[in-house]
N, C-alpha and C positions, 0 to 999 in steps of 0.2 A: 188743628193748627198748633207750632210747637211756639213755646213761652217765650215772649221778646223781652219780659219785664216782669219783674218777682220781687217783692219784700214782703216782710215779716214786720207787722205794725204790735210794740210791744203795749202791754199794759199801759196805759196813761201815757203811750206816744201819740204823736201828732205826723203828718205829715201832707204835703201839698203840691202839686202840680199839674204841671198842661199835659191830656190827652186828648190826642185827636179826634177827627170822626170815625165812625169803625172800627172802632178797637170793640173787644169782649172785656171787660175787666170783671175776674172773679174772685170771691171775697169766699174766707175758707175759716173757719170755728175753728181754733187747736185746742179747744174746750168748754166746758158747757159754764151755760150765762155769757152770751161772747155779746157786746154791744159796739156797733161803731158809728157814730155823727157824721152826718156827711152834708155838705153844702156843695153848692155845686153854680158855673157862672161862664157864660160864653167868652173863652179866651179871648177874643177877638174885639169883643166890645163888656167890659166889665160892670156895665151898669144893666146888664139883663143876667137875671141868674134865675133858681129855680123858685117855683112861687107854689105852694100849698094848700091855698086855699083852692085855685086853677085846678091844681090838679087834681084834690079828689073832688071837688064840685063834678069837674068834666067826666071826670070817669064812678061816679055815684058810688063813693068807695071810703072806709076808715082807715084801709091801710093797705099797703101794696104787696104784691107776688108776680108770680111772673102773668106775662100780657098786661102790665100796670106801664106806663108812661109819666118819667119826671117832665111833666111842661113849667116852658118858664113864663115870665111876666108880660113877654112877646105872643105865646100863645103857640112856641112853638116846642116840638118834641126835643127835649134834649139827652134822653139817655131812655131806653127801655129794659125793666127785665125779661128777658130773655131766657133763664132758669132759673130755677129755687125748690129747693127740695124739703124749704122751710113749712113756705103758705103762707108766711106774716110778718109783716116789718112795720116800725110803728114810724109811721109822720106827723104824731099829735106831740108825743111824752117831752120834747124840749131836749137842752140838755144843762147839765148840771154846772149850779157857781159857785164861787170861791165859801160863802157862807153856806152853802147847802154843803160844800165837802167837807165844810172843817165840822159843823155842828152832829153830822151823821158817821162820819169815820174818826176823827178828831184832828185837831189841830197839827198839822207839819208845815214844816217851810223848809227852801231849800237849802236856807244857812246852817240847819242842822244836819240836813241826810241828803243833801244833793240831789242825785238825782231819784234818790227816794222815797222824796215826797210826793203828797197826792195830788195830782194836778185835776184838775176843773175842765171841765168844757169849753166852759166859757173864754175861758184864758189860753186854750190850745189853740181854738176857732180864729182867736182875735189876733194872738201871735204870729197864724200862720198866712190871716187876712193880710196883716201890715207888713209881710216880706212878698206880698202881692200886689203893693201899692195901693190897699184896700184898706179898711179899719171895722172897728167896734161898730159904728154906724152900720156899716155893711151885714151885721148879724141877722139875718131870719131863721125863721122856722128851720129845721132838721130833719132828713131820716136817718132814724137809728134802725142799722141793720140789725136783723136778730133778732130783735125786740120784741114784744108781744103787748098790748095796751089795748083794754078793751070797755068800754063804758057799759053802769050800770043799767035799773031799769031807774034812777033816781039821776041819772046824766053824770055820775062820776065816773074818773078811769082808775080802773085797777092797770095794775102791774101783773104781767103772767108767769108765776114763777116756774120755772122749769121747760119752759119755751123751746129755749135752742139747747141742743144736744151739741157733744163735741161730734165734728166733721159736718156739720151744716155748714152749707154752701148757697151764696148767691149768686148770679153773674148780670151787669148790666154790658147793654151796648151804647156804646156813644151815637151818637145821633149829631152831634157837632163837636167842633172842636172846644173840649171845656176846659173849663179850673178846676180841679176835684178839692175840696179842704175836706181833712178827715181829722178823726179824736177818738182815740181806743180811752174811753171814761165811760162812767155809767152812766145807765141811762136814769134820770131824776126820777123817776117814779119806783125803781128797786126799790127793796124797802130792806134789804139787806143790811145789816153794821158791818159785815167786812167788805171794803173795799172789791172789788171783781179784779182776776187778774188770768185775763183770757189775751193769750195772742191771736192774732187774727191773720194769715197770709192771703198776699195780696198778686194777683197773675194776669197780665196783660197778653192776650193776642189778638192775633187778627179777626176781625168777622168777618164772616159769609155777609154778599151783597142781600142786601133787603130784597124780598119777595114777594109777589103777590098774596100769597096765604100765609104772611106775617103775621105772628101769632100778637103781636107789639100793635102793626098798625090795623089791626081787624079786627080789636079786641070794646072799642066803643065806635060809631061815629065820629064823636067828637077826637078819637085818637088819628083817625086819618086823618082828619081837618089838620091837626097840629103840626103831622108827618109831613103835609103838602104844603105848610107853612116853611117849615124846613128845609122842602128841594127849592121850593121858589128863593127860598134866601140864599142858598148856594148858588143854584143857578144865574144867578144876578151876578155874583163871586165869580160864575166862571167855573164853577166847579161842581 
């Protein structure tokens, strides 16, 4: 399928918007340590977004790859991966705020260096909630692509250094029509002191119609449950 939709998400940019259902959206490392936050939220009705605990409860999981399912608070499948050439993306590690950035990289603002200062997670998320009609309230949980977070035998999470190589590649399918909010910042468990400065590009096309030996909906039980939550809500839509 050729490319409808392409950007380039720079270091500590941000960015947000509606995708449909069926699209592919692939997410592509232009270097290694590449992290990106993603929240995620049915265009159509914005008080159902993606919910984490759901997710890996249902699918008996610390962190996603491909055949993994974002469900949302409804219960139903809102985006699958589809490919990953990774193996691991974290949905625990959070992501990073204003005091975590400035104590760990050091202090910037952008009355001094514009648009060179270090921006926050937190503040990208929130930014890009409130040109959605949405706000800080609206904050949950995150997956950071790329990412690698793995817990001890004492219940702590490390951080996996050296995880994503440059040219790692994810791709999700839409599953509904969503809000994507994204954040190229690190991920808060780095332990790195210099700032990460990985572009990320970003490529929408089309998907192939779901199949019966969908690698997505055949991957738990509980994921076809979510998936037929899904056609039912369309189907009601009419669509």
């Amino acid at each position: 399928m050729e490319v409808i939709w392409s950007k380039t998400l720079e270091p500590g940019g941000k960015w947000s918007g509606t995708v449909g259902r069926g699209k592919r959206i692939r997410f592509t490392a232009l270097g290694e340590g590449a992290n990106v936050s993603l929240l995620m939220f049915n265009a159509k009705d914005l008080t159902e977004h993606y919910n984490m605990p759901d997710t890996l409860k249902a699918q008996h999981t610390s962190h996603l790859t491909k055949g993994n399912v974002l469900m949302s608070d409804n219960g139903r499948a809102m985006a699958g991966f589809v490919d990953d050439n990774l193996g691991w993306h974290d949905p625990l590690g959070g992501y990073t705020t204003r005091e975590l950035t400035d104590a760990r990289y050091g202090v910037t603002t952008y009355q001094e260096l514009r648009n060179g200062w270090l921006r926050s997670g937190q503040e990208n998320l929130v930014t890009e909630l409130v040109r959605n009609g949405l706000g800080a309230r609206d904050l949950s949980p995150v997956v950071n692509l790329f990412s690698k977070v793995v817990c001890d035998a004492a219940g702590n999470m490390q951080f996996a250094a050296g995880h994503c190589p440059s040219g790692a590649a994810v791709t999700l399918r839409t599953e509904m029509d969503v809000l994507l909010v994204l954040s190229n910042t690190p991920n808060p468990l780095d332990p790195s002191r210099a700032y990460p400065s990985v572009p990320v590009r970003i490529e929408a096309r089309e998907a192939e119609p779901v199949c019966g030996d969908d690698v997505c909906v055949n991957h738990r039980p509980e994921n076809r449950r979510a998936y037929e939550n899904t056609w039912e809500y369309y189907a009601l839509l009419g669509r």
